[in-house]
mmCIF file of the C-alpha atoms, coordinates in Angstrom:
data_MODEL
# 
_entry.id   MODEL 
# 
loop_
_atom_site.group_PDB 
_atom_site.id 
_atom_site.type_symbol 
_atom_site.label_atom_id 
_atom_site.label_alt_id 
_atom_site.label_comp_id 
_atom_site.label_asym_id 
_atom_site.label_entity_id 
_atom_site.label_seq_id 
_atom_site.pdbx_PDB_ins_code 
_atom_site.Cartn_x 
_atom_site.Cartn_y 
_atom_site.Cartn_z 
_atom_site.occupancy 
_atom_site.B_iso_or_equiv 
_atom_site.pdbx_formal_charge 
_atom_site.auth_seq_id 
_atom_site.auth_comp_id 
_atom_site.auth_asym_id 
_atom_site.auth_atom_id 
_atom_site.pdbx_PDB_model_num 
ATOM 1  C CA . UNK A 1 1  ? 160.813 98.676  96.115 1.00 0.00 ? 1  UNK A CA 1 
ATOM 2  C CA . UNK A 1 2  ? 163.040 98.910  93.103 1.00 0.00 ? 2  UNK A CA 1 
ATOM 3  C CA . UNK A 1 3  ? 161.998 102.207 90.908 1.00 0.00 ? 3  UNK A CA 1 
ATOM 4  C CA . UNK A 1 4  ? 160.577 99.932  87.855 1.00 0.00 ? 4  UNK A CA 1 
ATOM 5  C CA . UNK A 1 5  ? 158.422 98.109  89.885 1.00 0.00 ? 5  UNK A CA 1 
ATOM 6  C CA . UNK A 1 6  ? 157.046 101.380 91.489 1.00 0.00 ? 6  UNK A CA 1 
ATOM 7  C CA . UNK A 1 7  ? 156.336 102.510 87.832 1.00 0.00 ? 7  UNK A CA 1 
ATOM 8  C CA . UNK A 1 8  ? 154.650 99.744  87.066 1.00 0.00 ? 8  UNK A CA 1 
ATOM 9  C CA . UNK A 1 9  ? 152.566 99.592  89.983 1.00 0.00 ? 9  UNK A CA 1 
ATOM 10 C CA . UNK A 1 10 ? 151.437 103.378 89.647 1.00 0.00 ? 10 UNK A CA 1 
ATOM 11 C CA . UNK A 1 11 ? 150.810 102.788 85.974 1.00 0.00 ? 11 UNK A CA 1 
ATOM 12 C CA . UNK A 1 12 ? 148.165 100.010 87.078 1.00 0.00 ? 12 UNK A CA 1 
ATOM 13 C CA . UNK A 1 13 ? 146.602 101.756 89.626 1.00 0.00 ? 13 UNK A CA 1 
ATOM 14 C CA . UNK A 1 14 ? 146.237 104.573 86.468 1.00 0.00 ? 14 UNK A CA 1 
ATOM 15 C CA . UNK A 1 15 ? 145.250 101.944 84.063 1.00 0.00 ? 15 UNK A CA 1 
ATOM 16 C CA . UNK A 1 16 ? 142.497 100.148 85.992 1.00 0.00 ? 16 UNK A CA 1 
ATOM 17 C CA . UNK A 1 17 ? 139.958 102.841 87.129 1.00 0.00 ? 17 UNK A CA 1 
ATOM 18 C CA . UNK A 1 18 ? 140.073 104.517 83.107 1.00 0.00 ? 18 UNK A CA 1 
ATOM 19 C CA . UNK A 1 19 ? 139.325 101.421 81.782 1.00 0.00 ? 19 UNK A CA 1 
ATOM 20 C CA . UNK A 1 20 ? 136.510 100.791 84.150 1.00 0.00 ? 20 UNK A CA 1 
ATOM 21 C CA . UNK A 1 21 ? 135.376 104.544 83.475 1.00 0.00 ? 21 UNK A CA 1 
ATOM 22 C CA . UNK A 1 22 ? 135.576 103.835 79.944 1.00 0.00 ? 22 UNK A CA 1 
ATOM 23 C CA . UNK A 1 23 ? 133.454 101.193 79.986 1.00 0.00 ? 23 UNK A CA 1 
ATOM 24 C CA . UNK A 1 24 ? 130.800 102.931 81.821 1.00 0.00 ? 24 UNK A CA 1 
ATOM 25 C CA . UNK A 1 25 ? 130.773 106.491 79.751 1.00 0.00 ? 25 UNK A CA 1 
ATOM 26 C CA . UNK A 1 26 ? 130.674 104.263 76.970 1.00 0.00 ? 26 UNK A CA 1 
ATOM 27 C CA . UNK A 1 27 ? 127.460 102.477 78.219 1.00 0.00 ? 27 UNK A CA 1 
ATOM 28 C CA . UNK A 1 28 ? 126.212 105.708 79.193 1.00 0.00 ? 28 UNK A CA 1 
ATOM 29 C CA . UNK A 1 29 ? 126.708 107.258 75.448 1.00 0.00 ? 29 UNK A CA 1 
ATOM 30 C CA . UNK A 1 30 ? 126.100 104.113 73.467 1.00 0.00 ? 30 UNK A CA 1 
ATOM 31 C CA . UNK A 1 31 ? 123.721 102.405 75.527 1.00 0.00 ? 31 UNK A CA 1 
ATOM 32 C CA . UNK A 1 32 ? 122.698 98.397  74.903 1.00 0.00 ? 32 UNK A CA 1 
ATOM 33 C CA . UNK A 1 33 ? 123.124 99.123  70.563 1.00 0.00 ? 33 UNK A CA 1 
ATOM 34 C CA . UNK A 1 34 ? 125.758 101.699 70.295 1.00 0.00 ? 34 UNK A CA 1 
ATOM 35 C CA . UNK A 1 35 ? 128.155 100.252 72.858 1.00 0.00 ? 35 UNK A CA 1 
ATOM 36 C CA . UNK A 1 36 ? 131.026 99.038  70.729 1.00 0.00 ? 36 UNK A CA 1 
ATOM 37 C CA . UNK A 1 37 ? 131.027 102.149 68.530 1.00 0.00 ? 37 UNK A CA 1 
ATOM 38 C CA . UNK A 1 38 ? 131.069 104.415 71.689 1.00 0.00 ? 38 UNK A CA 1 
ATOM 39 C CA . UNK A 1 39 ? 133.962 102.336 72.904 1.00 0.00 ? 39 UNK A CA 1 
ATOM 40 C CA . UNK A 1 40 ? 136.092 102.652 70.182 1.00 0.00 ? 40 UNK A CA 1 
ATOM 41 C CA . UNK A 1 41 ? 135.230 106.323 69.778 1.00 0.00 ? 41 UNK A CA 1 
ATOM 42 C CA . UNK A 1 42 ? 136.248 106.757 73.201 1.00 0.00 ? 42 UNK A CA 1 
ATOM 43 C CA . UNK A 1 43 ? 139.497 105.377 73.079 1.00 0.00 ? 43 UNK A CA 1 
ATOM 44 C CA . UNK A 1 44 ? 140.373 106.180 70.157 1.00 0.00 ? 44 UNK A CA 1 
ATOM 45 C CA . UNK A 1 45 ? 139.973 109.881 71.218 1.00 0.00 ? 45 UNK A CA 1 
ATOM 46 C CA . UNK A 1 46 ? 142.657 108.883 74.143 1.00 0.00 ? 46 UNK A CA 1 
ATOM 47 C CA . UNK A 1 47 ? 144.497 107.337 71.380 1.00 0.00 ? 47 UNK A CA 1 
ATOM 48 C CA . UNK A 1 48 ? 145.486 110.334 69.206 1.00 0.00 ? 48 UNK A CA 1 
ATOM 49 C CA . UNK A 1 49 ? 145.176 112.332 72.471 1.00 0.00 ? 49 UNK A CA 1 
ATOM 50 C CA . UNK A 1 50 ? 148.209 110.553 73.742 1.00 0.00 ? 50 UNK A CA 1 
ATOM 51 C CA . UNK A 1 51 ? 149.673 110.760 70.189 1.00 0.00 ? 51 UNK A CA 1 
ATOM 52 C CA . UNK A 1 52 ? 149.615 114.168 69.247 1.00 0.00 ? 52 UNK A CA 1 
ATOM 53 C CA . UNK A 1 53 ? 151.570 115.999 71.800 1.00 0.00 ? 53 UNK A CA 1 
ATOM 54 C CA . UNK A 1 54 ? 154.323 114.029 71.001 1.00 0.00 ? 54 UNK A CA 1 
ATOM 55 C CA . UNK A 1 55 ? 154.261 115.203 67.166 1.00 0.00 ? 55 UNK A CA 1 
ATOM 56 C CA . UNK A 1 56 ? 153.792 119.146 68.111 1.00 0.00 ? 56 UNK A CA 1 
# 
């Protein structure tokens, strides 16, 4: 297996349980009227999470 397709394949093994997660924290906090704004909330928050080490 060539090293970029190992990358990529660890990258969606990554990608696919946090955006399941996701989904369900953000059911949990939002519930049935507040679940778009708790979605975007939480990523967002991995958003600038992700972005701010890389400016320090």
């Amino acid at each position: 297996m060539t090293p970029v397709a190992l990358v990529a394949l660890v990258a969606f093994m990554l990608s696919e349980p946090y955006s399941h997660l996701a989904g369900a924290i953000s059911l949990d906090f939002g519930g049935k009227q507040g679940n778009a704004a708790a979605s975007g909330i939480t990523d967002g928050t991995d958003t600038s999470g992700a972005f701010w080490p890389g400016t320090v």
